[in-house]
C-alpha positions in Angstrom: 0.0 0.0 0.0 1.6 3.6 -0.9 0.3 6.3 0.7 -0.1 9.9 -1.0 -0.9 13.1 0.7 -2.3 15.7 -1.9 -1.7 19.7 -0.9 -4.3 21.3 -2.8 -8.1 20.6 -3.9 -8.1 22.6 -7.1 -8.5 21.4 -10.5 -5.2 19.8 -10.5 -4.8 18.4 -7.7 -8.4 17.0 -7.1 -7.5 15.2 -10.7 -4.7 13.8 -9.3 -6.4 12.4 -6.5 -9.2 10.8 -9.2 -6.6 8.9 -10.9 -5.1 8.1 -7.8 -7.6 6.7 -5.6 -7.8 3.0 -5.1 -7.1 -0.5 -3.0 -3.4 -0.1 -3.5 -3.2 3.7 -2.4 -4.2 5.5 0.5 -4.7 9.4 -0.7 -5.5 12.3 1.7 -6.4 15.3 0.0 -5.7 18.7 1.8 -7.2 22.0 1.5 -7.0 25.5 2.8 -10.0 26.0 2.6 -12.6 24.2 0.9 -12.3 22.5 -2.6 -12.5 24.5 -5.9 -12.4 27.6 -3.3 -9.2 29.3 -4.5 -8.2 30.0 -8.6 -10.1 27.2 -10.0 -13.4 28.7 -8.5 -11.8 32.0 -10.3 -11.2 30.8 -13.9 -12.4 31.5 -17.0 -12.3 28.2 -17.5 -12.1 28.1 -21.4 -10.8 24.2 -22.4 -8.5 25.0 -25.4 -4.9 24.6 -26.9 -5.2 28.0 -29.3 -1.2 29.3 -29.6 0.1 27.2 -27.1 3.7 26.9 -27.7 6.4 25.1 -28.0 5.2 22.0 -29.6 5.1 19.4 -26.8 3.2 22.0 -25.4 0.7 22.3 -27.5 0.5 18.8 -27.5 -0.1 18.6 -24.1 -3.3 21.0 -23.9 -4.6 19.6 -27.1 -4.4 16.1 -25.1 -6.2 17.8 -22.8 -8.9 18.9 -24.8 -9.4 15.5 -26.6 -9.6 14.0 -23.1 -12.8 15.4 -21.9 -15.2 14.1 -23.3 -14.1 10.4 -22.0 -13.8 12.2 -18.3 -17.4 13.7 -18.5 -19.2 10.0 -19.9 -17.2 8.6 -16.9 -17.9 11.2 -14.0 -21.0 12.4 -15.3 -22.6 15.8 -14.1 -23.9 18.7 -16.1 -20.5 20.8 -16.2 -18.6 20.0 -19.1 -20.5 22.5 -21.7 -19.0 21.5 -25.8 -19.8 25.1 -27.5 -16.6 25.8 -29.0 -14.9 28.9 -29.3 -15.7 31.7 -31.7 -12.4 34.3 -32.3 -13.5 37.2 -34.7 -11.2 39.6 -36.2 -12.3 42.7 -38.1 -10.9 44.6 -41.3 -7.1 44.2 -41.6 -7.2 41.4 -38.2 -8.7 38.7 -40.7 -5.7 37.7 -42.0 -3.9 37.3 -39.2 -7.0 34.7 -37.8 -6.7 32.9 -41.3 -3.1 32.4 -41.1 -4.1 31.1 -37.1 -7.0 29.0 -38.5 -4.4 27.2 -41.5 -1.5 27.3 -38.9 -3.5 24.9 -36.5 -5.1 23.2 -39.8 -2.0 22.1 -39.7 -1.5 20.3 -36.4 -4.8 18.7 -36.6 -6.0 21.2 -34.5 -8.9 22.2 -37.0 -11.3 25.4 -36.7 -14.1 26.4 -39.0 -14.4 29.7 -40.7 -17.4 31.6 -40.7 -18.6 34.9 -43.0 -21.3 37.2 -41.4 -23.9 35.0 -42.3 -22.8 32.0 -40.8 -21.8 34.3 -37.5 -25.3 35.8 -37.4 -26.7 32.1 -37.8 -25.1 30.7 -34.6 -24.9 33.7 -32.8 -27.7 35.9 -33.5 -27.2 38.0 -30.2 -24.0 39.3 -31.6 -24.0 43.2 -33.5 -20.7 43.5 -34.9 -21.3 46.6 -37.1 -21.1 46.7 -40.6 -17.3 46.1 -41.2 -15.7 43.1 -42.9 -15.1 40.3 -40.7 -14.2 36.6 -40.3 -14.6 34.4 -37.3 -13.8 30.7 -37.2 -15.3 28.2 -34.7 -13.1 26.1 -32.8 -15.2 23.2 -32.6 -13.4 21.0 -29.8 -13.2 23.7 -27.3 -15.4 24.1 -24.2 -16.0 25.5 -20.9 -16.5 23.9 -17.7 -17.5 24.9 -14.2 -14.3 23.9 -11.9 -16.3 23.7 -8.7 -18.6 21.1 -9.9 -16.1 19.2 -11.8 -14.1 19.3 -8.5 -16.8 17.7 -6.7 -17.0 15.2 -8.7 -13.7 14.1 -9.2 -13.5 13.9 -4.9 -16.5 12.3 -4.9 -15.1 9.6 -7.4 -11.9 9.8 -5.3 -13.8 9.3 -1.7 -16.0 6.2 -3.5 -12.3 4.9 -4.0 -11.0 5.2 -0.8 -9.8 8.8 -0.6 -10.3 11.3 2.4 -10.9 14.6 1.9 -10.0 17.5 4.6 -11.3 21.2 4.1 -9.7 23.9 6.6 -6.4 21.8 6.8 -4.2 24.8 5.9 -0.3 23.4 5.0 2.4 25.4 6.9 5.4 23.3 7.0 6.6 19.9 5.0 9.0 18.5 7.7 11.9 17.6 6.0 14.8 15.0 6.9 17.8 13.2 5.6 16.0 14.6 1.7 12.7 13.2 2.3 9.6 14.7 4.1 8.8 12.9 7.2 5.8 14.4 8.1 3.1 17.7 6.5 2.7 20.1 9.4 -0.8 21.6 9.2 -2.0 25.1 11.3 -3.6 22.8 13.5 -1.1 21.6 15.0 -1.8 18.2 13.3 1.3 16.5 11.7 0.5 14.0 8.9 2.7 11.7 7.1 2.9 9.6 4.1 5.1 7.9 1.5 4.8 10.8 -1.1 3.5 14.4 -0.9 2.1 16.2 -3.6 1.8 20.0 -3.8 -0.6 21.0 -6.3 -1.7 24.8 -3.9 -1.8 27.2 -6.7 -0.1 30.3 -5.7 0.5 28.9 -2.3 3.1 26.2 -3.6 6.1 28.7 -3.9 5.9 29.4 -0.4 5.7 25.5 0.7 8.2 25.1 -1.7 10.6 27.7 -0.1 10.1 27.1 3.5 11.2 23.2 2.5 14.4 24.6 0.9 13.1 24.1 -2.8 13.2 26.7 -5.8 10.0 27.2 -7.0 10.0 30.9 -8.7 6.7 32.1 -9.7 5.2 35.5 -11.2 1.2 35.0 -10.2 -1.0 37.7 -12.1 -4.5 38.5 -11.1 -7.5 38.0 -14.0 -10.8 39.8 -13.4 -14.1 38.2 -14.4 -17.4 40.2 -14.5 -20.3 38.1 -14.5 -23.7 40.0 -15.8 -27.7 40.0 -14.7 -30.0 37.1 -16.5 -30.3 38.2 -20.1 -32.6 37.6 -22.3 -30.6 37.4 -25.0 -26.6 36.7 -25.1 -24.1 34.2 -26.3 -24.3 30.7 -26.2 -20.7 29.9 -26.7 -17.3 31.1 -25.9 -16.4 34.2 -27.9 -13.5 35.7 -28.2 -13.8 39.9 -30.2 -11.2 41.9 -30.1 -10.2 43.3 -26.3 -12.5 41.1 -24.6 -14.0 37.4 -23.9 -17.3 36.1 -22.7 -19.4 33.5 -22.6 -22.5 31.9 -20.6 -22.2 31.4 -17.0 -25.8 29.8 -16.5 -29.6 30.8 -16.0 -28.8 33.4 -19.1 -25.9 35.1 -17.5 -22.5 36.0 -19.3 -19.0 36.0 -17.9 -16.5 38.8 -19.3 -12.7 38.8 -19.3 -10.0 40.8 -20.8 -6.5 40.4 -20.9 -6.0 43.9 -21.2 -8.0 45.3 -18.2 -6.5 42.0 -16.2 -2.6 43.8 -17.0 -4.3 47.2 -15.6 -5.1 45.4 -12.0 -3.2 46.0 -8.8 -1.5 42.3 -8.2 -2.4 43.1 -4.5 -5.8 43.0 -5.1 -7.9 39.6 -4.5 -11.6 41.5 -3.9 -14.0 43.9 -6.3 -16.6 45.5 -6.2 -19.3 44.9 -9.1 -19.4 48.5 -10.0 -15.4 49.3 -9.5 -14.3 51.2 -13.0 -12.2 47.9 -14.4 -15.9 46.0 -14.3 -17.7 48.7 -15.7 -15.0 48.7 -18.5 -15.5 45.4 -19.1 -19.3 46.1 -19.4 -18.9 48.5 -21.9 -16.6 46.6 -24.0 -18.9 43.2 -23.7 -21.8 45.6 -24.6 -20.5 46.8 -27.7 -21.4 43.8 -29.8 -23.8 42.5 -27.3 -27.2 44.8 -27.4 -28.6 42.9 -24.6 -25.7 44.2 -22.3 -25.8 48.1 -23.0 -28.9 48.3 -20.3 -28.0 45.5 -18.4 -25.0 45.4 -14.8 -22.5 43.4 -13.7 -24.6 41.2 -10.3 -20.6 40.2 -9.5 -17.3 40.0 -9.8 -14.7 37.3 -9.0 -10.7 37.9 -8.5 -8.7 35.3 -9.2 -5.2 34.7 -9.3 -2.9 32.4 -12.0 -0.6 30.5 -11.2 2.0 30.8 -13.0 6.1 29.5 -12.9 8.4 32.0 -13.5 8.9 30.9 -16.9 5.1 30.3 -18.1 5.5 27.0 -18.8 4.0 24.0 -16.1 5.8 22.5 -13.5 5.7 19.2 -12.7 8.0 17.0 -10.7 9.5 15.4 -7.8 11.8 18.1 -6.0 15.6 17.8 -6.6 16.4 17.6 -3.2 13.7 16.4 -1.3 13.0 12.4 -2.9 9.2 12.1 -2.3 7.9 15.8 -2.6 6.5 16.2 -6.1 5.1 19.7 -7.1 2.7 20.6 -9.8 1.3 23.7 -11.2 0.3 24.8 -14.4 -1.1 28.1 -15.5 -3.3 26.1 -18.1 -4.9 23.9 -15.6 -8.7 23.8 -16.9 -7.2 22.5 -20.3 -4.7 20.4 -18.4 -6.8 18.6 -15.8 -7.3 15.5 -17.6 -4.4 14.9 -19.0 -1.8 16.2 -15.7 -4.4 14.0 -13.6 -3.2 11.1 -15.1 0.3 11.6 -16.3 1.3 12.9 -12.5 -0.4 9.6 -10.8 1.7 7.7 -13.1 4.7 9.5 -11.8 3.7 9.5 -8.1 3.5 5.5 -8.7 6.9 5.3 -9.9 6.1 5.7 -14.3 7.8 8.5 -15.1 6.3 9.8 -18.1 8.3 11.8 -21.2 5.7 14.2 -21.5 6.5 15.8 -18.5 10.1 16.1 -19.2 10.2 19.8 -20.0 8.3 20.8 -17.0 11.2 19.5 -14.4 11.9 22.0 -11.1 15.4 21.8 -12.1 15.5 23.9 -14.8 15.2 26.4 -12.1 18.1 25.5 -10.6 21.5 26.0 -11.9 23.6 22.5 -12.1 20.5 20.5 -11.3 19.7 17.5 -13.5 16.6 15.0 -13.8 
């Protein structure tokens, strides 16, 4: 019997737990606070591999993508939503979203282009002016709700034999002689196991430092607005310009940008639904979405990425500490599947070339494996 101790019940590291859980492996799963609470519950949550690069990469997300359906028949639930993605480029833009379209043609990655007409037939809401435009569809993509896909892949992971502990905030992997003898918790409580995974998000750097582990990360806040029941919106993930929406259930719309998210004070984890960056987003989202001009924003959700230093994931046992394996991945929604499965292997003793880019020792000078 190998036992695993899982630091984190986001996304990633509730996957982890799914693919672990069985006769032959005790798991515990640890969280801060309570499952899907931290930046899954915060996510845009758009399931995609658009311009992911290097190759192995986007290999990696697109493996992710491919993968859901097979995890939704098996968990079953009603939060795996298929829409696609719709990306429209105006005037001179349209070239640059053909050469995007053929580029990904070209990895198998296909995406339908669409005139006006074709827009207006799938998305009718939508007033885009009288310019020239092109949009293509990318078929495969999708959006999920991370909180109920996090219940159900502990729920999947208790029916296995997995126990689950919300409020069991990490402050200290004890470590000896390279190998963590027991996972100190604010409590007081000390836990140990064979293996520890830390799968916390933004909280990982600091476990990682306090063990004596590089782990550099640059975590940036995203803003999402979510709007009043409309009457009439979007029913799939679009992408226009400077901003992003799509549903968010019972006829409400989610809104993102990127470029009001590189506006926002990193300090800030809370806002207000009628702060200035969420009426900007209103006012962008309402400019090809007549429903929103007399609609509000009913709230607003902060989250924050986690992201390695570099951008790309990491994933891996720590060079000097044998049994503590870290794992985070700024592209966990697409990821989840695919991580979930590849990082069990690992714990188990597989080590799998996928995840051979993604090593904490490229972050340390000299290191190796």
């Amino acid at each position: 019997m190998v036992s695993v101790i899982v630091v984190g019940a986001g996304l990633l590291g509730s996957s982890v737990a799914y693919h672990l859980a069985g006769p032959d492996v005790e798991v515990t799963v640890l969280d801060a606070g309570r499952p899907g609470g931290g930046t899954s519950g915060a996510s845009f949550a758009w399931v995609n591999a658009q311009e992911k690069s290097p190759a192995g990469y986007f290999a990696l997300n697109a493996a992710g993508v491919a993968a859901y359906p097979g995890l939704a028949a098996s968990l079953g639930g009603d939060w795996y939503h298929p829409v696609g993605d719709i990306t429209i480029s105006l005037g001179p833009a349209m070239t640059k979203l053909q050469e995007r379209v053929d580029r990904h043609a070209d990895l198998g990655y296909p995406a339908r282009t669409l005139d006006r007409a074709g827009l207006a037939a799938l998305e009718p809401g939508l007033d885009l002016g009288p310019e020239e435009l092109l949009a293509a569809h990318w078929e495969a993509e999708a959006w999920i709700d991370p909180p109920v896909l996090i219940g159900r892949l502990l729920a999947a992971a208790r029916a296995a034999g997995a126990r689950v502990l919300s409020r069991a905030s990490v402050v200290e992997l004890e470590v000896h002689g390279g190998h963590v003898r027991h996972v100190r918790l604010a409590s007081g409580d000390r836990l140990s196991a064979d293996i520890v995974l830390i799968a916390a998000g933004e909280s990982s750097e600091g476990i990682a430092r306090r063990a004596g582990v590089t782990l550099p990360m640059s975590p940036t806040p995203g803003l999402l607005a979510i709007s009043e029941p409309l009457a009439t919106g979007v029913t799939r993930i679009v992408h226009a310009a400077d901003v992003a929406l799509r549903p968010d259930g019972a006829g409400r719309l989610m809104i993102s940008s990127r470029e009001i998210d590189a506006t926002l004070d990193p300090s800030v984890r809370e806002m207000a639904p009628d702060a200035d960056p969420c009426r900007e987003l209103l006012a962008r989202a309402a400019r090809i979405v007549p429903d929103l001009r007399s609609a509000r924003i009913e709230a607003a959700r902060v989250g924050i990425r986690s992201v390695p230093a570099d951008g790309m994931p990491a994933a891996g046992f720590a060079p000097v500490i044998e049994n503590a394996y870290f794992l985070v991945a700024h592209s966990g929604v697409s990821l989840t599947p695919v991580l979930g499965r590849l990082v069990a292997a690992e714990l188990l003793g597989d080590r799998q070339p996928e995840l051979e880019p993604y090593r904490l020792s490229r972050f340390v000078a000299g290191a190796s494996g």
